[in-house]
Backbone bond lengths (Angstrom), bond angles and torsions (degrees), N, CA, C in turn:
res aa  C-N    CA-C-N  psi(-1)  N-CA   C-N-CA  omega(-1)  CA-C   N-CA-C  phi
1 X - - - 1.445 - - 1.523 107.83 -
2 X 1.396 118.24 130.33 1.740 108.48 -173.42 1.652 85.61 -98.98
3 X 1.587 84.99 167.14 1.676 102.33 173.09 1.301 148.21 -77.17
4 X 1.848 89.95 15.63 1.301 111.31 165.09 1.639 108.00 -82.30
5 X 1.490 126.67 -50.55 0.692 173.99 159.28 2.060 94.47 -11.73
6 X 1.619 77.49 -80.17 1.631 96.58 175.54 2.020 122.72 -50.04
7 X 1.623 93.12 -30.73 1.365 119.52 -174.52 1.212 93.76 -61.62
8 X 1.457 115.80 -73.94 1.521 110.25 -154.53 1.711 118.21 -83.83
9 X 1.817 114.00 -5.40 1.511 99.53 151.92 1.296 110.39 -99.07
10 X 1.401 123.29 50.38 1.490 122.17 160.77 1.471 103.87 -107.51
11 X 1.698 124.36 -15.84 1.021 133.03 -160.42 1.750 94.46 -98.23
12 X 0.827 119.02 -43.27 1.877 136.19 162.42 1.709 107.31 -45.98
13 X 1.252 143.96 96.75 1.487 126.85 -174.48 1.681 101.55 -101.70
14 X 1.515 115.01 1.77 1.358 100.87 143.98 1.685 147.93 -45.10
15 X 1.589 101.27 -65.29 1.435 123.36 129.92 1.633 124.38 9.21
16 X 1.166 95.00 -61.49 1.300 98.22 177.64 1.406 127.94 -84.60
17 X 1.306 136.29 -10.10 1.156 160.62 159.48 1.918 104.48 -11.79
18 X 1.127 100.01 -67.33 1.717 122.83 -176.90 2.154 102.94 -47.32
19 X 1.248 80.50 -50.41 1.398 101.00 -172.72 1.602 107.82 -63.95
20 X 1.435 103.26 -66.47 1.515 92.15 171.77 0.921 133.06 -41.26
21 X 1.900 127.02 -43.43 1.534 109.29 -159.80 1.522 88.54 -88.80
22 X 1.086 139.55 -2.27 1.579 135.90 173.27 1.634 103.85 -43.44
23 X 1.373 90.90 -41.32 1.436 109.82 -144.20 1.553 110.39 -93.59
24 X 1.366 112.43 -12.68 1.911 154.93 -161.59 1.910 74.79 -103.43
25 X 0.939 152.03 -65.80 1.588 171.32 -131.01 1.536 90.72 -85.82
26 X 0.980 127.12 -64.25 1.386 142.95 -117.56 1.909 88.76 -119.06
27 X 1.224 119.44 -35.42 1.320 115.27 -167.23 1.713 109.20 -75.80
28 X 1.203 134.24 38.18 1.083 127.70 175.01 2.130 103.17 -149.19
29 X 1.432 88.84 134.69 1.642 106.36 -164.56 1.565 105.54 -58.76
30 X 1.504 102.07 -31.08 1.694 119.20 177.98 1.591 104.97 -61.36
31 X 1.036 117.47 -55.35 1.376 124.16 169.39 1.622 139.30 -50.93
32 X 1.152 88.79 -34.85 1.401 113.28 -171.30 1.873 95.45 -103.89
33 X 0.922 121.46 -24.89 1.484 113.58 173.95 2.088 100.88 -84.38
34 X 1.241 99.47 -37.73 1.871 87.78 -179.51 1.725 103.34 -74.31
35 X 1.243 120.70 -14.19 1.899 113.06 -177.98 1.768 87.81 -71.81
36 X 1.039 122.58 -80.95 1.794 135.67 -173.87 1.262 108.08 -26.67
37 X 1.281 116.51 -32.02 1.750 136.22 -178.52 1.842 98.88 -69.51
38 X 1.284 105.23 -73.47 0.930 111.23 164.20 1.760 143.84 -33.13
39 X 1.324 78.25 -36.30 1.613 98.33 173.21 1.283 130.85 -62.79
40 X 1.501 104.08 -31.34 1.252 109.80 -159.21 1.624 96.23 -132.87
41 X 1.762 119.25 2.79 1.532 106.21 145.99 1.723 98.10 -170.72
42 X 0.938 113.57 108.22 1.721 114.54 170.82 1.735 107.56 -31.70
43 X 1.545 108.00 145.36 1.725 111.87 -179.86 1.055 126.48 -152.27
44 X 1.079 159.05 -141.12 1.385 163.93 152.92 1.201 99.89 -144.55
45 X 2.067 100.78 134.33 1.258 123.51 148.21 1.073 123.42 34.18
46 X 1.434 90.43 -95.79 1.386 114.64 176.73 2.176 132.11 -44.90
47 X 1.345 74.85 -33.94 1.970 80.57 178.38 2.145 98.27 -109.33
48 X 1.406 112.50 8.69 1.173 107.79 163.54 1.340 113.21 -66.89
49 X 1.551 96.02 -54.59 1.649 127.37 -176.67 1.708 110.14 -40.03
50 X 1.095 105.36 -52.88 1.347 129.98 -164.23 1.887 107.55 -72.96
51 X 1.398 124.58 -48.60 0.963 145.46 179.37 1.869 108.47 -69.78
52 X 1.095 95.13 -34.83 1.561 100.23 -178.35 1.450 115.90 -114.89
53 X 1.364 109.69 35.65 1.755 122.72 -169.49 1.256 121.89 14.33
54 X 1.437 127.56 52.16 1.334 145.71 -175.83 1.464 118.58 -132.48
55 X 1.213 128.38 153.78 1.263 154.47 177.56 1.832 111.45 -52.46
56 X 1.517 104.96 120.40 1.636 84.27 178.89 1.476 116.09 -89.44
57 X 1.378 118.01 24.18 1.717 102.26 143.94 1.129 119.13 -84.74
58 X 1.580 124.96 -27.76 1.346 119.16 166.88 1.631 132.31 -63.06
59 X 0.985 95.16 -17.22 2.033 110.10 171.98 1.394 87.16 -86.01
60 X 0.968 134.06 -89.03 1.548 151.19 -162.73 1.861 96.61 -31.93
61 X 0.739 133.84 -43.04 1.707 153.48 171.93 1.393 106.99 -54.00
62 X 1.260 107.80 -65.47 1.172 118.14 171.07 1.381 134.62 -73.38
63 X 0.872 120.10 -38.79 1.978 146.35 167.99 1.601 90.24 -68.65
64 X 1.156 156.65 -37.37 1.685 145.18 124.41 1.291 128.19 -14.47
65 X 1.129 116.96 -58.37 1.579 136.15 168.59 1.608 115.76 -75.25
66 X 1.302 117.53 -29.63 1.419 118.35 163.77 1.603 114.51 -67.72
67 X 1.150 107.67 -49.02 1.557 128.91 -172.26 1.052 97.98 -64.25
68 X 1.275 149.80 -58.42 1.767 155.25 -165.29 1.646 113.73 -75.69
69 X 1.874 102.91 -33.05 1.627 107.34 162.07 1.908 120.06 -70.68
70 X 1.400 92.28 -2.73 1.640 89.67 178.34 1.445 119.70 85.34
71 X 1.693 118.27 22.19 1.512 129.83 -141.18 1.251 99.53 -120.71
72 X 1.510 126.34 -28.32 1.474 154.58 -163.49 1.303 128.51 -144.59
73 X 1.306 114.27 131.26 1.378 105.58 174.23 1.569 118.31 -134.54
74 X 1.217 109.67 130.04 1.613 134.27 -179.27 1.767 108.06 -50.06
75 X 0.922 116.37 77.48 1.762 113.49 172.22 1.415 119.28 -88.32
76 X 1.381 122.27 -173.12 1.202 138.56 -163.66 1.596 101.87 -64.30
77 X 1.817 115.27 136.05 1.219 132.63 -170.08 1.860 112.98 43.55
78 X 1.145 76.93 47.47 1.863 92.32 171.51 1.729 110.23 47.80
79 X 0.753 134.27 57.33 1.734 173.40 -161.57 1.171 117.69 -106.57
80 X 1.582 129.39 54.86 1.993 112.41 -164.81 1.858 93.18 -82.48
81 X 1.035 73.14 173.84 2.219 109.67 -177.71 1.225 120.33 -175.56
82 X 1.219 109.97 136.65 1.487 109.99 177.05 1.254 127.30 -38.28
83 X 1.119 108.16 150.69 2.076 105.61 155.73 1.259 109.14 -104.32
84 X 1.625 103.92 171.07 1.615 99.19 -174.95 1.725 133.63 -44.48
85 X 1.603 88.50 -38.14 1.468 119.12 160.05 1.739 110.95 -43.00
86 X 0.458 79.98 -35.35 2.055 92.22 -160.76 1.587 95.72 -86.02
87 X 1.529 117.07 -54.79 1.439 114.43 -159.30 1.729 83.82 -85.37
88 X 0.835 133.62 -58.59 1.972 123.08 168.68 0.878 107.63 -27.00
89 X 1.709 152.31 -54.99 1.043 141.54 -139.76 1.750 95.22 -82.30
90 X 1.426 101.86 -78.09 1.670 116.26 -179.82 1.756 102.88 -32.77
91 X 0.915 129.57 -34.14 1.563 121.21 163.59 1.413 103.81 -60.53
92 X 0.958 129.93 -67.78 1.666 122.91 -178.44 1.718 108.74 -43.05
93 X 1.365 121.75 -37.62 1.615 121.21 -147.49 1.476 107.09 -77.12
94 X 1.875 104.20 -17.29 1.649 114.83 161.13 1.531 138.58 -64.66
95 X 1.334 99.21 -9.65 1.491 130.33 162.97 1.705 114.52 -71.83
96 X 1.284 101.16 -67.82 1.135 116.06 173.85 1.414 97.82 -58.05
97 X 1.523 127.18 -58.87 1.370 96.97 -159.72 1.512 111.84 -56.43
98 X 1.110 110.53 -73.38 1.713 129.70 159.75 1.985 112.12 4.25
99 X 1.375 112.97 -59.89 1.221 127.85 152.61 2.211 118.51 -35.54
100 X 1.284 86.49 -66.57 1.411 92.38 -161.43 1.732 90.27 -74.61
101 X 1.012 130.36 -26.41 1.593 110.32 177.43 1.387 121.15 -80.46
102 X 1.221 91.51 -11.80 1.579 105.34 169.39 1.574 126.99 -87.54
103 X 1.326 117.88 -11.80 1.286 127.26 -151.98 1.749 116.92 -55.96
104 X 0.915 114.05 -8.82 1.384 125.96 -176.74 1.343 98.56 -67.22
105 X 1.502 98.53 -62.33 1.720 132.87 -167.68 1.653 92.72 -40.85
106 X 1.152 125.18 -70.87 1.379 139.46 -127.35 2.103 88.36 -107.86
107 X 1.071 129.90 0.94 1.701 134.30 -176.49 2.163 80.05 -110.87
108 X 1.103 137.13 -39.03 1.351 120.43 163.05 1.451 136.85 -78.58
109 X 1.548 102.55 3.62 1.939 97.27 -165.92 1.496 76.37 -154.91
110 X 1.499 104.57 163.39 1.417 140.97 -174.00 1.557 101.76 -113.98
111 X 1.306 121.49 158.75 1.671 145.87 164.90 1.398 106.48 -116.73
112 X 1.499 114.78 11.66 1.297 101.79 169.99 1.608 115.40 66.61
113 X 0.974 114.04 174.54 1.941 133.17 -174.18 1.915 98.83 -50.51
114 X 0.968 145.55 62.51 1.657 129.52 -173.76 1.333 107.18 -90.38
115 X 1.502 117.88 111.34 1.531 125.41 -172.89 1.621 97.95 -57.16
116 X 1.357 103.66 170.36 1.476 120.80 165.38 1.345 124.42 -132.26
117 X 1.381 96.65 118.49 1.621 120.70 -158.25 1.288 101.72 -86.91
């Protein structure tokens, strides 16, 4: 997609729809701690729960809402793991993190003109 492209469905806030609830997905630490979990070994429920000293209706709640954003997927003997979607995203969220710990840094200095690819 060129950045003309990008320009004029930025001007569309329909468009963005997809993006938001990604982003509706993604805004909770509970959530975002079972994707990273995930990342680095597919599990069940049950040892989510356990790993993240929480309740397994609260994984189970959430691992629903992951699963329906397209972030996770439910495999054999109840087994989630990312989808490509899912393991893409958490690569991006190191940006962001990286960003937001920085934010001081980056509200005093510029990067200058950075196209968008």
């Amino acid at each position: 997609m060129s950045s003309e492209n990008v320009n004029q469905e930025k001007n569309d806030t329909s468009s963005f729809t997809n993006t938001e609830q990604t982003f509706i997905e993604l805004a909770s630490s509970q959530r975002l701690s079972i994707l990273f979990k995930l990342g680095v070994q597919n599990a069940k429920i049950s040892n989510l729960a356990k790993d993240l000293n929480v309740t397994i209706q609260e994984v189970h709640r959430n691992i629903n809402r992951l699963v329906d954003a397209g972030l996770i997927h439910k495999g054999a003997e109840g087994i989630f793991s990312l989808t490509t979607f899912g393991s893409t995203i958490i690569k991006q969220i190191s940006t962001f993190y990286f960003l937001s710990r920085n934010k001081e840094y980056f509200s005093d200095h510029t990067l200058g003109e950075i196209s968008i690819k």
